[in-house]
C-alpha positions in Angstrom: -2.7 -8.1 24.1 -3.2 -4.8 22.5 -5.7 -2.0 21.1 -4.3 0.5 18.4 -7.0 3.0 16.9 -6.2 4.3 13.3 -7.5 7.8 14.3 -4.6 7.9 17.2 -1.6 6.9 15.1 -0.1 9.3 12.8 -0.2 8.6 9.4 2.8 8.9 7.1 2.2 11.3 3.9 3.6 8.7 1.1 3.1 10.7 -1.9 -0.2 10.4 -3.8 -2.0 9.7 0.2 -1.1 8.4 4.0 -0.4 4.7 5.1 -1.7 4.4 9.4 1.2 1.6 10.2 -1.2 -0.4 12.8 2.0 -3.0 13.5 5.4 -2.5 12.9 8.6 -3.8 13.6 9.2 -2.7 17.0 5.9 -4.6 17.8 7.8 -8.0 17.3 5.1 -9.7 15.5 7.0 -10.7 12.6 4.8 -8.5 9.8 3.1 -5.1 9.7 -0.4 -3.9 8.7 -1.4 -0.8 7.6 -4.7 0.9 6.8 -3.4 3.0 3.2 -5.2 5.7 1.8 -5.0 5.9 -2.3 -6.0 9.5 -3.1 -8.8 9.7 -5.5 -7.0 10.2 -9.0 -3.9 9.3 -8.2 -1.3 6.9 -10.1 1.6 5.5 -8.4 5.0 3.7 -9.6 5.8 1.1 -6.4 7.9 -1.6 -5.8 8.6 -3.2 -2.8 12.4 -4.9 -3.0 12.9 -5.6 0.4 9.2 -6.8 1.4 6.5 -9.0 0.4 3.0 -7.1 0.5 -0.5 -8.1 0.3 -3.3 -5.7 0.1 -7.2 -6.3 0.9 -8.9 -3.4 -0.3 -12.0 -2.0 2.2 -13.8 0.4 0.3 -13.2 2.6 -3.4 -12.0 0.9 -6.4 -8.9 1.3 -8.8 -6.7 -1.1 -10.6 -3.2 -2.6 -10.3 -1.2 -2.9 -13.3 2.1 -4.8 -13.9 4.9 -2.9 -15.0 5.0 -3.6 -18.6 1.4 -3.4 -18.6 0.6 -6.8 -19.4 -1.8 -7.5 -16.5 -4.3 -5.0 -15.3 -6.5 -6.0 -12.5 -9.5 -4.1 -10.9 -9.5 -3.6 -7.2 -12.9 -3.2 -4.8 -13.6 -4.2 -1.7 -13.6 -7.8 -1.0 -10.4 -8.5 -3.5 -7.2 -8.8 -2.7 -3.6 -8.4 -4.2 -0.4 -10.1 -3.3 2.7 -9.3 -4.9 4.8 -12.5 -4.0 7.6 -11.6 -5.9 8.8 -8.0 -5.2 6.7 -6.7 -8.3 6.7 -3.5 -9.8 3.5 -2.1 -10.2 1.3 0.9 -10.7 -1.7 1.2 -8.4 -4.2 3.5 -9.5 -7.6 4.8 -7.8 -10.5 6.0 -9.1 -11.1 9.5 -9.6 -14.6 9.8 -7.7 -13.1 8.6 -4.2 -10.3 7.2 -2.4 -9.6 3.7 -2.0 -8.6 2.0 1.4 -6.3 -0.9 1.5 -5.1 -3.1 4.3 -2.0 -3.5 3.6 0.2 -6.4 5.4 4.2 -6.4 4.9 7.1 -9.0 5.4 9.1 -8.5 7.0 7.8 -5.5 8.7 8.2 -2.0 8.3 10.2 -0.2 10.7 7.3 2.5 10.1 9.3 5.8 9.2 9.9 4.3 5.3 8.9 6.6 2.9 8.2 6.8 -0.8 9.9 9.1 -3.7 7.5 9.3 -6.3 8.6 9.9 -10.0 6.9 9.6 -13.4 10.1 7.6 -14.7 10.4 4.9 -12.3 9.6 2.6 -9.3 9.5 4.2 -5.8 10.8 1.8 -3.7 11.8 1.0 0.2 
């Protein structure tokens, strides 16, 4: 068994806010989870090629939107989104506060992967 406290992991700067990697690969339990940090106002282009993702979001609100903008969800605490097939999507929060996500990856992160946002296309890791 072991304790990990958000406030004593470093978070990694992504972009448009920070992801806390709680678990990641070199913890050997098969996944990662991470508490994320949306900025407030921010829009981000991400796909995820070579992991699944889920995200439970803990507090703020903001929407995910497919790619081609044919599905737009709102997200607020007690919801969750899973993208089970690698999906490109643009995750947008609020612009009154930021919104938390749990965020659980498979397989894991190795921790030190980083996004390259751009307004013409998918960061991705």
């Amino acid at each position: 068994m072991f304790i990990r406290k958000r406030n004593e992991i470093e978070g990694i700067h992504w972009g448009n806010g920070t992801s806390h990697r709680m678990l990641t690969e070199k913890d050997g339990m098969g996944f990662t989870v991470a508490h994320t940090v949306v900025n407030a106002g921010s829009e981000s282009r991400l796909q995820y090629r070579r992991h699944l993702e889920a995200c439970y979001c803990i507090s703020g609100r903001g929407n995910v939107i497919s790619a081609d903008g044919s599905e737009h969800h709102i997200i607020e605490p007690g919801y969750i989104y899973v993208l089970d097939k690698h999906d490109p999507h643009i995750l947008q929060a609020d612009a009154d506060q930021d919104l938390h996500l749990i965020s659980v990856f498979n397989p894991p992160l190795t921790g030190e992967e980083q996004h390259q946002l751009s307004a013409d296309g998918f960061s991705q890791y």
